[in-house]
BAFI-3210 file (N, C-alpha, C; in Angstrom, 3 decimals, decimal comma, padded with zeros to 6 digits):
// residues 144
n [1|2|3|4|5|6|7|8|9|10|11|12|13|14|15|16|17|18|19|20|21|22|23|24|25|26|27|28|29|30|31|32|33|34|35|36|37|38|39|40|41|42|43|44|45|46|47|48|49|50|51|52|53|54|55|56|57|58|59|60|61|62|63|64|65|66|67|68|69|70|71|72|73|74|75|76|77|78|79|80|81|82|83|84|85|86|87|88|89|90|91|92|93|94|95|96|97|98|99|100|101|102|103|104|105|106|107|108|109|110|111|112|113|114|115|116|117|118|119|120|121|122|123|124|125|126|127|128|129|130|131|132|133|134|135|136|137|138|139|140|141|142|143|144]
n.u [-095,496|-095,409|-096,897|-095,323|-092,565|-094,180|-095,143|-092,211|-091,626|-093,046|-092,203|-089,446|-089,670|-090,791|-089,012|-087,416|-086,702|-086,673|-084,769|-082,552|-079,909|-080,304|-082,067|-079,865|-078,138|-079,251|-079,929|-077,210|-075,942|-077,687|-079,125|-077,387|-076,937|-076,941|-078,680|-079,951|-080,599|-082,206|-083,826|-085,190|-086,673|-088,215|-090,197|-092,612|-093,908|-094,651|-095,607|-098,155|-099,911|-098,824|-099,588|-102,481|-102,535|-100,928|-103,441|-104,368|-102,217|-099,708|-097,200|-096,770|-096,727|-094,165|-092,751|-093,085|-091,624|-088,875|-088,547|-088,097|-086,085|-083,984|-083,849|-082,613|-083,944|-087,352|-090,000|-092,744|-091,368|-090,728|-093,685|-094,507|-092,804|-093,672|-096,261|-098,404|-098,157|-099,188|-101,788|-102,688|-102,893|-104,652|-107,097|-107,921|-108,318|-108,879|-111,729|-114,230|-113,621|-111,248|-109,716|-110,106|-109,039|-106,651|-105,770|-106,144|-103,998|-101,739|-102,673|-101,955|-099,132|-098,066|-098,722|-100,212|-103,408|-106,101|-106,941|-104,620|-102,667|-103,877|-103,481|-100,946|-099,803|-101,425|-100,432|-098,865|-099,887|-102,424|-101,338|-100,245|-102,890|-103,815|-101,826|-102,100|-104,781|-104,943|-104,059|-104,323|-102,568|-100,922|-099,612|-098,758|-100,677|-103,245|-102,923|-103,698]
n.v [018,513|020,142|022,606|023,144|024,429|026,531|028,190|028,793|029,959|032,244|033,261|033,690|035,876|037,797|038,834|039,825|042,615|043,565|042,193|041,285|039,910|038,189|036,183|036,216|034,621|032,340|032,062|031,136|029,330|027,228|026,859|026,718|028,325|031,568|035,036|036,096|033,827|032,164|033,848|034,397|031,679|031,963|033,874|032,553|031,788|033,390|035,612|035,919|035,981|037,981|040,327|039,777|040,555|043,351|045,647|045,817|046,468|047,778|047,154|044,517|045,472|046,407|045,123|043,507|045,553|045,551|042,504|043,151|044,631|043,249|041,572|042,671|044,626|046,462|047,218|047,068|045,716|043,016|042,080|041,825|039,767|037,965|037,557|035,416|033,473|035,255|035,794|033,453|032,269|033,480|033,419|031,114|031,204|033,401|036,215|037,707|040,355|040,233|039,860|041,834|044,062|043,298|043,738|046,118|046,942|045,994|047,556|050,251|050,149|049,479|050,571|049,372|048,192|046,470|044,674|044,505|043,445|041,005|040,267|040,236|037,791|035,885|033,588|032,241|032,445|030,284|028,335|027,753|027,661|025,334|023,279|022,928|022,749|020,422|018,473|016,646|015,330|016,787|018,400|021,232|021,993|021,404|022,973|025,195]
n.w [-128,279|-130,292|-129,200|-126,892|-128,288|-129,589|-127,116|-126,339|-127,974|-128,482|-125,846|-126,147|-128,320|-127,264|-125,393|-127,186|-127,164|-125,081|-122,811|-125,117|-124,583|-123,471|-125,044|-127,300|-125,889|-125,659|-128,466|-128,823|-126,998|-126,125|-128,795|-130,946|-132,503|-134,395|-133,409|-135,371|-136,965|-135,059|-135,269|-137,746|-137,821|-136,024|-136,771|-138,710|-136,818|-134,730|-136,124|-136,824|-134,902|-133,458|-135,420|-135,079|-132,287|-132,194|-132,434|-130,097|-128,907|-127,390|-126,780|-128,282|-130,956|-130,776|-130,559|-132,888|-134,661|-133,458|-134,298|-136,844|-136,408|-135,864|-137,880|-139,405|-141,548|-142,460|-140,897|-142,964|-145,287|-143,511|-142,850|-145,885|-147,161|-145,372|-145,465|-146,853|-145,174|-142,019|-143,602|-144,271|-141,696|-140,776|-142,203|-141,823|-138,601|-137,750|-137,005|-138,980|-138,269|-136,757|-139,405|-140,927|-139,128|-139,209|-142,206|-142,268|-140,755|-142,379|-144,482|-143,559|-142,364|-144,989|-147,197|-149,500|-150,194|-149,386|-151,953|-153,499|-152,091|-151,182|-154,220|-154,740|-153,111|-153,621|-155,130|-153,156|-151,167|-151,633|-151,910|-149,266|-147,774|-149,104|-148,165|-145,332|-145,144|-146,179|-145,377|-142,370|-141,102|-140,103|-137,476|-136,904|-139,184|-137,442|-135,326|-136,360]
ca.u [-094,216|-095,599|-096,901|-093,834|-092,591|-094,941|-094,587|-090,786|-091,012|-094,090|-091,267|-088,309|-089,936|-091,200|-087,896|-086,207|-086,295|-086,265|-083,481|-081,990|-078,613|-080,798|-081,940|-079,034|-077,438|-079,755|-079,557|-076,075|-075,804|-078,756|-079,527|-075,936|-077,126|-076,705|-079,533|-080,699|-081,125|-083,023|-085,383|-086,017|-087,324|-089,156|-091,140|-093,385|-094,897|-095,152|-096,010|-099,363|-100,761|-098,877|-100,110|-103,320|-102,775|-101,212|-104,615|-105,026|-101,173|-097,969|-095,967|-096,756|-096,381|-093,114|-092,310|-092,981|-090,486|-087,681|-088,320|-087,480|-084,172|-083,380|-083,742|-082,185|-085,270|-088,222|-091,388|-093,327|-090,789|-090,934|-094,833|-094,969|-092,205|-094,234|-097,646|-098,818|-098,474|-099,823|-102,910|-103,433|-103,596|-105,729|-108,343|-108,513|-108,851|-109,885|-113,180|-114,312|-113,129|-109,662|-109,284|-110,135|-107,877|-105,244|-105,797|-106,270|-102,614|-100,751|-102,702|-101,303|-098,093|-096,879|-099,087|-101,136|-104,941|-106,405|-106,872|-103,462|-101,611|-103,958|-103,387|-099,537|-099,315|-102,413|-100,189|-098,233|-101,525|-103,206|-100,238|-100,193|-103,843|-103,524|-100,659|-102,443|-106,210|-105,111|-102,880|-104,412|-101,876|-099,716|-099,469|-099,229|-102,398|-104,180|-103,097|-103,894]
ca.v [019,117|021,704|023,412|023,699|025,554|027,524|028,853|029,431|031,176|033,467|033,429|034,964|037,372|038,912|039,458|040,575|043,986|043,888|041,208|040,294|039,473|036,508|035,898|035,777|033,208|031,135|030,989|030,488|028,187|026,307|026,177|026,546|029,332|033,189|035,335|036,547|032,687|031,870|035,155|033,536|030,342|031,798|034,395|032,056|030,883|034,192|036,835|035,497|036,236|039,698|040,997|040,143|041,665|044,889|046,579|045,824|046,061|048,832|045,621|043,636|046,668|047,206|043,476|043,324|046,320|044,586|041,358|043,663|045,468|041,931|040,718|043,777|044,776|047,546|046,356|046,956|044,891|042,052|041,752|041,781|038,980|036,656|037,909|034,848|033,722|035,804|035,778|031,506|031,511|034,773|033,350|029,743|031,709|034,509|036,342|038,895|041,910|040,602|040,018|043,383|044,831|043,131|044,337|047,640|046,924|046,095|048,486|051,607|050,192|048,712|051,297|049,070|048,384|044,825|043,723|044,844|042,832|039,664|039,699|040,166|036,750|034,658|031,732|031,706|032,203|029,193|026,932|027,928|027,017|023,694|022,640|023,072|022,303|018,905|017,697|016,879|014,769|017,552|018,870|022,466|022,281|021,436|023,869|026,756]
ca.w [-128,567|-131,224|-128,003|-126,381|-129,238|-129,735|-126,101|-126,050|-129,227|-128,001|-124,789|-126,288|-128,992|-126,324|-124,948|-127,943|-127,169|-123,340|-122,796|-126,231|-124,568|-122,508|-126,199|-127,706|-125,251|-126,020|-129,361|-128,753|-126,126|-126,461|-130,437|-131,837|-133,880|-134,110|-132,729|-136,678|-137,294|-134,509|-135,208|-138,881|-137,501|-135,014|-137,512|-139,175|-136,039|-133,997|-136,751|-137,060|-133,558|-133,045|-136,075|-134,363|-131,009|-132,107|-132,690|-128,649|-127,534|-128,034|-126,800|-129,953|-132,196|-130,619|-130,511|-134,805|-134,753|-132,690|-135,166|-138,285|-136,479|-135,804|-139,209|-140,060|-142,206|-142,360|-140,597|-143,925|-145,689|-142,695|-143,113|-146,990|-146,784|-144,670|-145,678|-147,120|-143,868|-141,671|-143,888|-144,079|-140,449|-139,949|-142,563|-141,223|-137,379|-137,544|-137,340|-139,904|-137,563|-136,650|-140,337|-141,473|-138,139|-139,858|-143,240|-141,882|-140,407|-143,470|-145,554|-143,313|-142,484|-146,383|-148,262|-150,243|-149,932|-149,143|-153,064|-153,898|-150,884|-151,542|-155,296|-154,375|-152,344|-153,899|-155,422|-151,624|-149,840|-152,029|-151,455|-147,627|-147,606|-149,688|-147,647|-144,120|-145,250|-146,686|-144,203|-141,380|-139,887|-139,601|-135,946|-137,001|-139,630|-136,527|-134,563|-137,069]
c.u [-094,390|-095,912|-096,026|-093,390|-092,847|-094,962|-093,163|-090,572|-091,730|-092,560|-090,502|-088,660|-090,405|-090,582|-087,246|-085,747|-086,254|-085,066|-083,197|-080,301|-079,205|-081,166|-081,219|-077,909|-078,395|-079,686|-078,217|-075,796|-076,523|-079,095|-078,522|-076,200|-076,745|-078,457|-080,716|-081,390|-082,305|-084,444|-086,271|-086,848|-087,785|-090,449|-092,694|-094,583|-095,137|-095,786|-097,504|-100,298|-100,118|-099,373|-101,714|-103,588|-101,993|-101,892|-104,758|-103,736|-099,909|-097,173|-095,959|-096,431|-094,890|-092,207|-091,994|-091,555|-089,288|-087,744|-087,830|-086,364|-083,544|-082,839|-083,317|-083,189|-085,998|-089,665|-092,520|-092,718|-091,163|-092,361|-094,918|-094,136|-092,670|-095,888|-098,826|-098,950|-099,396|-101,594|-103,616|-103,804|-105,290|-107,167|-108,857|-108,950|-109,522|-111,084|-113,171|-113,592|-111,614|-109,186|-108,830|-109,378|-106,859|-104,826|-105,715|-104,361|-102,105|-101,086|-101,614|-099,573|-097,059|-097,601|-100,219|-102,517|-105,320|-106,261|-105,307|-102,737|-102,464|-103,247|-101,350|-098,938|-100,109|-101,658|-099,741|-099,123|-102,330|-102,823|-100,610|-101,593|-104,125|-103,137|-101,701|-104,009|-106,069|-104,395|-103,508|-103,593|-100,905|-100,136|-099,385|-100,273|-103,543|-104,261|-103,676|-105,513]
c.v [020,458|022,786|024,148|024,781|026,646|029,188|029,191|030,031|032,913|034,265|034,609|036,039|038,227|039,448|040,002|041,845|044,617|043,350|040,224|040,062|037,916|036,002|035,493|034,786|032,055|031,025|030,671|029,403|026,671|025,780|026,103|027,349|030,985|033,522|035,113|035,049|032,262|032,748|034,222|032,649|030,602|033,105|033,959|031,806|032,427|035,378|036,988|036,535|037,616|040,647|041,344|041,242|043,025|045,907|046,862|045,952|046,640|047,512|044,993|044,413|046,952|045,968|043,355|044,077|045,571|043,299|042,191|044,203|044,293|040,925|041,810|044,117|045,975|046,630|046,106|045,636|043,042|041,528|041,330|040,061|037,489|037,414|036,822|033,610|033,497|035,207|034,235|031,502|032,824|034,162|031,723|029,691|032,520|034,876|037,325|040,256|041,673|040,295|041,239|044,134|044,328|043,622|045,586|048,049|047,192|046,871|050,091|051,360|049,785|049,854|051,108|048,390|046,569|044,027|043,593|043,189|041,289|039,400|039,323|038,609|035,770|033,438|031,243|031,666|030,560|028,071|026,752|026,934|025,511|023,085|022,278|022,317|020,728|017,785|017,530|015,491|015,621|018,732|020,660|023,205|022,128|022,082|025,310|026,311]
c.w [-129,293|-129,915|-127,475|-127,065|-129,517|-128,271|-125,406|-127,024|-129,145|-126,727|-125,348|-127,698|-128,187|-125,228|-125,281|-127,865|-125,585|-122,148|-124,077|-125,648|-123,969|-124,321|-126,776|-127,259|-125,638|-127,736|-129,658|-128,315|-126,059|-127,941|-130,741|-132,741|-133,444|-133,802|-134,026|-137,339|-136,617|-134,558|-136,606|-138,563|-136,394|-135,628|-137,758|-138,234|-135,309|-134,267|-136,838|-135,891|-133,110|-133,848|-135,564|-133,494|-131,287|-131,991|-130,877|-127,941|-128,506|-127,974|-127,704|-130,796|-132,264|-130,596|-132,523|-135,070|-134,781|-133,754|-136,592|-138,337|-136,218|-136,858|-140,300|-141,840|-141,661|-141,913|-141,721|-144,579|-145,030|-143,207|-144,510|-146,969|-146,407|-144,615|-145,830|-145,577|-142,475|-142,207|-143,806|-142,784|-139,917|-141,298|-141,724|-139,745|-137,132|-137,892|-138,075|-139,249|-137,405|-138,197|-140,862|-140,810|-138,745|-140,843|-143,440|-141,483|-141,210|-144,184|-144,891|-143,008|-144,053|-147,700|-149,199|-149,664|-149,759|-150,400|-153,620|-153,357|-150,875|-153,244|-155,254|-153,809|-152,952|-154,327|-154,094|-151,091|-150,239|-151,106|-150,090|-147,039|-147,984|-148,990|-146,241|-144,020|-145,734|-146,007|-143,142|-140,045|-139,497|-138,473|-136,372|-138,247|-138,511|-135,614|-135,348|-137,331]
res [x|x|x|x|x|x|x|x|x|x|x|x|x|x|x|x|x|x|x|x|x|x|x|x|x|x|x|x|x|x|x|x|x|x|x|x|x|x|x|x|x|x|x|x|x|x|x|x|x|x|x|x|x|x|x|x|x|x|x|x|x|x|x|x|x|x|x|x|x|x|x|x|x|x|x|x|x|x|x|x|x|x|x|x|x|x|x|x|x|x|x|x|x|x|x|x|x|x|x|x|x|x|x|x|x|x|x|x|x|x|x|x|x|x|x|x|x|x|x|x|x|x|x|x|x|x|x|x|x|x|x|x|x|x|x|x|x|x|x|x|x|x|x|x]
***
């Protein structure tokens, strides 16, 4: 089921800015929610992996965008926001290089430098990690 998920949320962020009216029927029709709701609860899970592929893809770069005019927000803002994040799944996946491509990310788009932007999130990053590393009956600690 987490699967599923995972691939209708990859689905419509990657419509938001090419058909957000098909978007926004669905989260009408289908969730019972407004569009800005359905973007929230689909953040957590998709910010992770575009932060990734931006370094390799305008479409993701332009996809993050579209999630911050959505959440009526600044893409700096968006990232810092859900930083802690981002960063739990990019240390428990990632390899030293897409780390540092990421870090390289948020340092030029939010301003501040890698120690800054960890010391900024470390009690949310811990938790994040706690939560996920100790759980392993939970279906999305095992996917991350």
């Amino acid at each position: 089921m987490e699967s599923i998920r995972e691939d209708l949320f990859e689905y419509l962020v990657g419509r938001l800015a090419s058909r957000p009216l098909m978007v926004r029927e669905f989260a009408e029709a289908i969730m019972g929610m407004g569009m800005e709701d359905l973007v929230k609860i689909m953040v957590p899970h998709v910010l992770p992996k575009l932060v990734l592929d931006q370094q390799h893809s305008q479409v993701a770069f332009a996809t993050l965008q579209e999630l911050a005019i959505q959440l009526k927000t600044d893409l700096p803002v968006l990232l810092v926001e859900w930083c802690h994040i981002v960063l739990s799944v990019l240390l428990l996946r990632a390899d030293g290089k897409e780390l540092f491509a990421a870090l390289q990310f948020y340092e030029a788009q939010t301003g501040s430098d890698p120690r800054e932007i960890f010391a900024a999130v470390l009690p949310a990053l811990l938790g994040e990690l706690v939560r996920f590393l100790g759980d392993v009956g939970d279906e999305d600690a095992l996917r991350r």
